[in-house]
ZAKETOR-149253 format. One line per field, with one value per residue (C-alpha): residue in three letters; x, y, z. Coordinates in steps of 0.5 Angstrom, whole numbers, plus 2048, in hexadecimal, padded with zeros to 3 digits. Example, Ala and Ser with C-alpha at 12.3 -4.5 7.8 and 13.67 -1.06 7.14 Angstrom:
<pts>
res	c(ala; ser)
X	c(819; 81B)
Y	c(7F7; 7FE)
Z	c(810; 80E)
</pts>
This chain:
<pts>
res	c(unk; unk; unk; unk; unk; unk; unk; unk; unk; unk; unk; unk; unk; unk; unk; unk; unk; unk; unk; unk; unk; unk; unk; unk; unk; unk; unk; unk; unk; unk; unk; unk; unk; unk; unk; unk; unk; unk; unk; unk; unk; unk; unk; unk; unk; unk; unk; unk; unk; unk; unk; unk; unk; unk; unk; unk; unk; unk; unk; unk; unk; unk; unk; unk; unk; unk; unk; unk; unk; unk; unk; unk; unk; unk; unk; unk; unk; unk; unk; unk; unk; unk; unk; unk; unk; unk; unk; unk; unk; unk; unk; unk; unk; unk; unk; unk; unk; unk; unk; unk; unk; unk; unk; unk; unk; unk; unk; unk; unk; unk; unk; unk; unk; unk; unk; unk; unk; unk; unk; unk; unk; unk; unk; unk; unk; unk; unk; unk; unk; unk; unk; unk; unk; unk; unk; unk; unk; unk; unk; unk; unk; unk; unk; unk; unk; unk; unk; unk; unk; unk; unk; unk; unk; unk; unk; unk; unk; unk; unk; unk; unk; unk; unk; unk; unk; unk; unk; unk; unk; unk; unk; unk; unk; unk; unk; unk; unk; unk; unk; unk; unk; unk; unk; unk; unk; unk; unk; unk; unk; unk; unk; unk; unk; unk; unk; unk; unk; unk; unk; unk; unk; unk; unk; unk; unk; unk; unk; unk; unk; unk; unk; unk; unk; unk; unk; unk; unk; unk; unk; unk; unk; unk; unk; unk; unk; unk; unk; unk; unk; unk; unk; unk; unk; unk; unk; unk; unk; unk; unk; unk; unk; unk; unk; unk; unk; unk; unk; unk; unk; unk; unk; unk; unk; unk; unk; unk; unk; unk; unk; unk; unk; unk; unk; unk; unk; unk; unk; unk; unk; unk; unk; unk; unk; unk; unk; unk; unk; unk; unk; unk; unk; unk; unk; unk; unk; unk; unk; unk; unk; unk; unk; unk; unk; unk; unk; unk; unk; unk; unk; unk; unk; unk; unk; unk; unk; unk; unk; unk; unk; unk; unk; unk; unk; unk; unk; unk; unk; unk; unk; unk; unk; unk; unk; unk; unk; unk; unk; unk; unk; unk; unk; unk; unk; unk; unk; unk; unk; unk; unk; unk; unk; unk; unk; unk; unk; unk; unk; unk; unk; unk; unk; unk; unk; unk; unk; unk; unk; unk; unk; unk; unk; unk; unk; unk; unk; unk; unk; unk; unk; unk; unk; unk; unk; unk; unk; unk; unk; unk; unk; unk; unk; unk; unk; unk; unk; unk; unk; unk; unk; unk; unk; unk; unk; unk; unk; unk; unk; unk; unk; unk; unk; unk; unk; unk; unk; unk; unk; unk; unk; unk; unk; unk; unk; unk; unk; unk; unk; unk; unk; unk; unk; unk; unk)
X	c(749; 749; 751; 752; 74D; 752; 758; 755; 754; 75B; 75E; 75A; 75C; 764; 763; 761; 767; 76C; 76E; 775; 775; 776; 76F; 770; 775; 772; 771; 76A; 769; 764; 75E; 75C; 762; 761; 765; 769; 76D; 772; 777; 77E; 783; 789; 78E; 795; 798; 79F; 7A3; 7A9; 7AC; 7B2; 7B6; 7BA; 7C0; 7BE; 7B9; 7B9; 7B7; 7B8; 7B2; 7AE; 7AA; 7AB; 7B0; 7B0; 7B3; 7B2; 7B5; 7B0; 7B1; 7AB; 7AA; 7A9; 7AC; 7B2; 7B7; 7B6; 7B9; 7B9; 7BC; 7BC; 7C1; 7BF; 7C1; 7BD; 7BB; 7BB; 7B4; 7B5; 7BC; 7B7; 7B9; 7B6; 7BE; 7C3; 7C7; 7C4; 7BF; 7C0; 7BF; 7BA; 7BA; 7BA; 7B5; 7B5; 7AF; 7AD; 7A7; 7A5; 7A0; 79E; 7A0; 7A0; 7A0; 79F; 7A1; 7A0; 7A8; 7AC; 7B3; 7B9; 7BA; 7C1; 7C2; 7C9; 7CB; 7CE; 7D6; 7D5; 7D0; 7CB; 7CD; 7CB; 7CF; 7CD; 7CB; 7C3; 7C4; 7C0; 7C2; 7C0; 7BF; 7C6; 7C9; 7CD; 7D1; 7D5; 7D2; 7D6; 7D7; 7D3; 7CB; 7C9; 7C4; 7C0; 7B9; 7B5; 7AE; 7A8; 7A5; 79D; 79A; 794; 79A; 79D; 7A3; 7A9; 7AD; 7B4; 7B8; 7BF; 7C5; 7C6; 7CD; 7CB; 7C7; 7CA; 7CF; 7CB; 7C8; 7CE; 7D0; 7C9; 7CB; 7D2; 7D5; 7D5; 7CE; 7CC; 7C5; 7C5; 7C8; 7C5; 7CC; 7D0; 7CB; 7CB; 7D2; 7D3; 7CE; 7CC; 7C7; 7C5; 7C4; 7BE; 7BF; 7BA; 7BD; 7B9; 7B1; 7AE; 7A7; 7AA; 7A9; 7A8; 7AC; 7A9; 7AD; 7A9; 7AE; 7B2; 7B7; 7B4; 7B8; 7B5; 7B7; 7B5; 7B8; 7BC; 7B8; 7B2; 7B0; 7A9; 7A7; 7A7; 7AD; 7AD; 7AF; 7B3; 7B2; 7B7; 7B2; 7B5; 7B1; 7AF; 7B6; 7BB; 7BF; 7BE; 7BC; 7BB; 7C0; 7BC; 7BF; 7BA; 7BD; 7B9; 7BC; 7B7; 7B2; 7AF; 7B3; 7BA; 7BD; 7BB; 7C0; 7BF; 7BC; 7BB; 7B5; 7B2; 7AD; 7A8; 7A9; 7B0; 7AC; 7A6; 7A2; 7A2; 7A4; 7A6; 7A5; 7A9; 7AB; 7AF; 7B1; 7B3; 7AF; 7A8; 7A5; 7A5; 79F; 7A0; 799; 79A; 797; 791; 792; 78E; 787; 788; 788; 780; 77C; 779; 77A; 77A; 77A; 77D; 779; 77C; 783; 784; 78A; 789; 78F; 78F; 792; 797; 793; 798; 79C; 798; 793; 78C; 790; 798; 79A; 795; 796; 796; 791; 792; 798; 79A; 799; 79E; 7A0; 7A6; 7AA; 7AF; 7B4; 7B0; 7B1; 7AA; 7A6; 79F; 79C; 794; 792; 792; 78E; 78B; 789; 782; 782; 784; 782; 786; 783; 785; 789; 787; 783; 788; 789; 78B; 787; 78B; 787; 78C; 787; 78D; 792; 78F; 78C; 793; 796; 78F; 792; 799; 79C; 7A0; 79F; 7A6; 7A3; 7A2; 79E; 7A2; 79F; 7A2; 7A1; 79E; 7A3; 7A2; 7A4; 7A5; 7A7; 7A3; 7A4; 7A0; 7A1; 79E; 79E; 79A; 798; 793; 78F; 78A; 786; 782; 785; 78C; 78F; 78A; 789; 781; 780; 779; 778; 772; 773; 771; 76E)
Y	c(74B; 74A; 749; 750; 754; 751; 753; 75A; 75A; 758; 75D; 763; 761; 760; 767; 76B; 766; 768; 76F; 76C; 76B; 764; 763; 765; 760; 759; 754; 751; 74B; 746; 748; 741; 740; 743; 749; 74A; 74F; 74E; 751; 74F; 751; 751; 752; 751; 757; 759; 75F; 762; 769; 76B; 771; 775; 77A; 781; 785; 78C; 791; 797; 796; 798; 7A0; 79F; 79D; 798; 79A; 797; 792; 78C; 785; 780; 779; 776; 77A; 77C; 783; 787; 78E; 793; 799; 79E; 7A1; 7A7; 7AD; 7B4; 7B7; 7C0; 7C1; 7C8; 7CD; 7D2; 7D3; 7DA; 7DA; 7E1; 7E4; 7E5; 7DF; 7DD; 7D5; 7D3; 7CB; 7C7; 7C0; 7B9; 7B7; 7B0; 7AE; 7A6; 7A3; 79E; 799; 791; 78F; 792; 79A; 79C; 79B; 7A1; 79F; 7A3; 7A5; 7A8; 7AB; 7AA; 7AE; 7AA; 7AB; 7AA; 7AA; 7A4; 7A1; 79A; 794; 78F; 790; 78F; 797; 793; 794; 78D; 78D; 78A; 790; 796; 79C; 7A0; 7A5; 7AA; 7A6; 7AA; 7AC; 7B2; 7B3; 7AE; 7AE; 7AA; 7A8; 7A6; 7A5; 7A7; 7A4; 7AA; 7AE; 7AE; 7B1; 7B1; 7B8; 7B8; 7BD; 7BE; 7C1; 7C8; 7C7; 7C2; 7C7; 7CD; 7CA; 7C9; 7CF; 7D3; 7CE; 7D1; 7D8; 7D8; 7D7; 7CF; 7D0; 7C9; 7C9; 7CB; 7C4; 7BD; 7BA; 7C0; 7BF; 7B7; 7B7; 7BB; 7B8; 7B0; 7AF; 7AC; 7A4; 7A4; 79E; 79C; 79A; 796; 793; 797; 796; 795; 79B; 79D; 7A4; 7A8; 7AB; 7B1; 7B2; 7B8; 7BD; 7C4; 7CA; 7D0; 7D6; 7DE; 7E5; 7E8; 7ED; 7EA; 7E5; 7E6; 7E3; 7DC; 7D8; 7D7; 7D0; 7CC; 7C4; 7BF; 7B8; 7B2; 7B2; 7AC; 7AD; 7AB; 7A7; 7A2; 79B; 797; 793; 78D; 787; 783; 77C; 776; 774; 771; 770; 76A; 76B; 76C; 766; 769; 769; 76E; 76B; 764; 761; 762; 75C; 75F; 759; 75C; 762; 760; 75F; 766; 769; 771; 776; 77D; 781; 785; 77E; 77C; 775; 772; 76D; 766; 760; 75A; 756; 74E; 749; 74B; 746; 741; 745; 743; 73C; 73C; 738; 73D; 744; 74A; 752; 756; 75C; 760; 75F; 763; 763; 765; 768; 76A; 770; 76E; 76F; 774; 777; 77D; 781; 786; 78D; 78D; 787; 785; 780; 781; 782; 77F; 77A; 779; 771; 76F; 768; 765; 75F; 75B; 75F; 766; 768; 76C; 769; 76D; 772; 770; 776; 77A; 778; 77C; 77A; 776; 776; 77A; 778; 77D; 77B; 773; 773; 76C; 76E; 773; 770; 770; 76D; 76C; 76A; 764; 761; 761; 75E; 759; 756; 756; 753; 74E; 74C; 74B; 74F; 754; 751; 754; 75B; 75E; 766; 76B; 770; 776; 77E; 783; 788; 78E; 795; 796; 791; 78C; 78C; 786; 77E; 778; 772; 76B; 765; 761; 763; 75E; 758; 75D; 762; 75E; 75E; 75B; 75B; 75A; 757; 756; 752; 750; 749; 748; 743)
Z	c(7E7; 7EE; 7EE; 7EA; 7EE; 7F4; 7F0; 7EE; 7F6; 7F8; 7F2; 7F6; 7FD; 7FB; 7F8; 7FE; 802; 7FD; 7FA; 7F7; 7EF; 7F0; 7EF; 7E7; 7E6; 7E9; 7E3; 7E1; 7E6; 7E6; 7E9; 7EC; 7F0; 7F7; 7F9; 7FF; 802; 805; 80A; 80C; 811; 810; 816; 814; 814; 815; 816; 816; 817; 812; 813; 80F; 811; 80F; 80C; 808; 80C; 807; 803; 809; 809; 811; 816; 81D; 823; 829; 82E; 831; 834; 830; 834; 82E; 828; 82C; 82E; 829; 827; 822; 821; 81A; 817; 811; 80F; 80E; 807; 807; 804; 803; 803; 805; 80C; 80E; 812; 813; 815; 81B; 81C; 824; 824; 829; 82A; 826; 827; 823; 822; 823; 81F; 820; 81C; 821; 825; 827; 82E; 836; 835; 83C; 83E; 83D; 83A; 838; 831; 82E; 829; 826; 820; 81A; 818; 811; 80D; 80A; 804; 801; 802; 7FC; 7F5; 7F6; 7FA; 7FF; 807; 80B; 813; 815; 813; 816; 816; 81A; 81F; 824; 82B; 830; 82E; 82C; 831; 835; 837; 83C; 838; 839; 832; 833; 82C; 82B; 82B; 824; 825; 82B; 82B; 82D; 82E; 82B; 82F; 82C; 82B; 825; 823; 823; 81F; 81A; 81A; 81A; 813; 811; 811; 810; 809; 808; 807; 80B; 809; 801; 7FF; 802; 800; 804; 80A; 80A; 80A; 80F; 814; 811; 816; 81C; 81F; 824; 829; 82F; 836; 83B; 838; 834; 82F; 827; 824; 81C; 81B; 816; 810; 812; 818; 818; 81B; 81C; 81E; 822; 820; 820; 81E; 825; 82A; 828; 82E; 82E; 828; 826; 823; 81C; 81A; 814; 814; 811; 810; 80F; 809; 804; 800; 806; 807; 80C; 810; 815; 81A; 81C; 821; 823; 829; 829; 82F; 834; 82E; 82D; 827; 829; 826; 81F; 81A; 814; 80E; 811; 813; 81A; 81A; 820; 824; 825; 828; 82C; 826; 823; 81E; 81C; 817; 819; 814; 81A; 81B; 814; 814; 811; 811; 80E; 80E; 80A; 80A; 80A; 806; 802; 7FC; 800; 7FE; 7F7; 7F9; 7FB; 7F6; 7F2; 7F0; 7F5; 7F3; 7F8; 7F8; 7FE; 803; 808; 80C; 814; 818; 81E; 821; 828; 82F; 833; 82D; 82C; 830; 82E; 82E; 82F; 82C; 826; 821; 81A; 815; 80F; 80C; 805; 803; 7FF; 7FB; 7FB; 7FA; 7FF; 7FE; 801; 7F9; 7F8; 7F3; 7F2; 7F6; 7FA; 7FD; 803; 809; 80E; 815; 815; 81D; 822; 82A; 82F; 835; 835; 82E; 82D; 826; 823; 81C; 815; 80F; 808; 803; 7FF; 7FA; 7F5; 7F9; 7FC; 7F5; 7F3; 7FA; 7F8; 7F2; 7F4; 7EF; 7F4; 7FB; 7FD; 7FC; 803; 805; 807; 80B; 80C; 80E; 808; 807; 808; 807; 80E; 814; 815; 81E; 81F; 81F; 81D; 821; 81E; 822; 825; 82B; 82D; 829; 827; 825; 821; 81A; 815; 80E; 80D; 806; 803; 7FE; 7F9; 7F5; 7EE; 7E9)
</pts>
């Protein structure tokens, strides 16, 4: 009586411990052998970065812009491409409609490291109008289009992110002919095709440091205009947005040169004792990571039964490759399994960042639940499976980066397994 009260106990006390739905599984066990809890920390881990050659930057509601150098990421520079939509023929333009101004306004969603430096922005008007190259109607970073040789315009910026938009005047001779082709028999702004086809767009490109900065859609042309002699009342003003339906995309180079990770070839494995034992995830980067757990098989060699009830894998984020505010590491990661090949086999979850130390960046850590994995790594079933570790897509850019690596003793890569034995 006195052994099923103590079980009775120890069920109770494993219940307040343990939230996890293992508990409903656990078979019916002797009640006169002892239990034991044990825990077992397994530290041979490897990683190794992969990259790839490009990536689609169609898909995205915004665009990148920007040109900065990262220690660790590399140069990075990004410049839009896209095209205006007329959202109304309605343009309240005559015959004796005096043009004022005509503004490009910069809308920016957000940005991605030091905002304080002023830069140089151009803005290049397209010479021909955006069309997919392929037939996945897709546009991807490597990709270009001609634009005329002298900018449009220039303008020394300093990008202030409570301020949500950047207002660039146009010269007037641009928009004077425009404006004249408005009211004039071609009747520019009644067909979107017309319009395009005389004026494809424009290309924004950034000269000297600059922060990464997402441009919105919502970004347009307006045309400031009033009735003649009437110099006193306020401009009237006609906006043509970009819009949700346009066509556009992001150019995107990135140079690893100087990197820990300037030896990297595309799709080959970049084991991180070739890059100062840390391993990268970037989509700007076009990389992941990959993690290949040694041999766990030798757990099932102990003389009785075991039943895992949790594996957690402990991945630490690398000291130095992020700060608190301009340069944040990523959130979440998407954790995928796959084979030797780096073929992906099933879908684990998605991991958020469990820890985060701004001020000595030791204990900034991930934890991933691998209960799964590991009794199949245990088994022997699948030992050439690896995780892959890899940037949650997003609908828009994803400016920040993930290095992996240990920091000290106390703060390493560790896979922490708890076991109950059975029988």
């Amino acid at each position: 009586m006195k052994s099923r009260i103590t079980f009775c106990l120890f069920i109770l006390i494993l219940s307040s411990c343990y939230e996890n739905s293992f508990l409903d599984e656990i078979p019916e066990v002797d009640l006169e052998d002892d239990f034991n809890i044990q825990k077992v920390e397994f530290t041979d881990i490897s990683y190794s970065s992969y990259f790839q050659d490009s990536i689609v930057t169609s898909t995205k509601e915004s665009f990148l812009l920007g040109n900065t150098i990262d220690p660790t990421r590399g140069e990075v520079k990004a410049n839009p491409y896209f095209e205006f939509n007329i959202q109304s023929t309605s343009t309240g333009f005559d015959d004796e409609t005096i043009l004022d101004s005509v503004v490009f306004v910069l809308k920016i969603d957000n940005s991605h490291y030091d905002t304080l430096p002023e830069f140089d922005l151009h803005i290049y008007q397209l010479e021909e109008r955006l069309a997919y190259q392929n037939d996945d109607d897709v546009f991807y970073d490597f990709e270009s289009f001609p634009t005329n040789s002298v900018p449009l315009v220039s303008k020394r910026i300093q990008y202030i992110p409570f301020q949500d938009s950047i207002r660039i005047t146009l010269p007037m001779e641009f928009g004077q002919d425009l404006f004249e082709k408005v009211r004039g028999s071609e009747k520019l702004f009644e067909s979107n095709e017309d319009f395009l086809d005389y004026f494809p767009g424009f290309m924004l490109e950034v000269a000297g440091s600059s922060p990464l900065m997402l441009v919105s859609k919502e970004s347009y042309i307006s045309f400031y205009h009033k009735p003649p002699l009437e110099l006193l009342e306020e401009d009237e003003e006609y906006q043509i947005p970009i819009g949700d339906a346009s066509l556009g995309f992001s150019h995107i180079e990135v140079n690893r040169a100087g990197t820990p990770f300037s030896e990297a070839q595309d799709y080959v494995q970049f084991p991180a004792s070739e890059s100062q034992n840390m391993a990268i995830a970037d989509e700007l980067g076009y990389s992941a990571v990959r993690i290949d757990l040694g041999d766990l098989t030798y757990i099932e060699d102990v003389p009785h039964d075991l039943y895992i009830s949790e594996a957690n894998l402990y991945i630490p984020v690398k000291k130095g490759t992020y700060d608190g505010s301009l340069n944040q590491p990523l959130q979440q990661l998407d954790v995928y399994v796959i084979d030797k090949n780096n073929n992906t086999k099933s879908y684990l979850s998605q991991a958020t960042l469990a820890s985060f130390d701004e001020v000595f960046q030791e204990a900034t850590y991930f934890i991933i639940p691998i209960n799964d994995f590991v009794r199949s790594q245990i088994s022997g079933s699948r030992q050439t499976d690896g995780l892959w570790l890899e940037v949650s897509p997003g609908s828009t850019f994803n400016m920040g980066y993930l290095v992996v690596g240990d920091n000290s003793s106390s703060y390493k890569s560790k896979l922490e397994i708890t076991l109950i034995p059975l029988n």
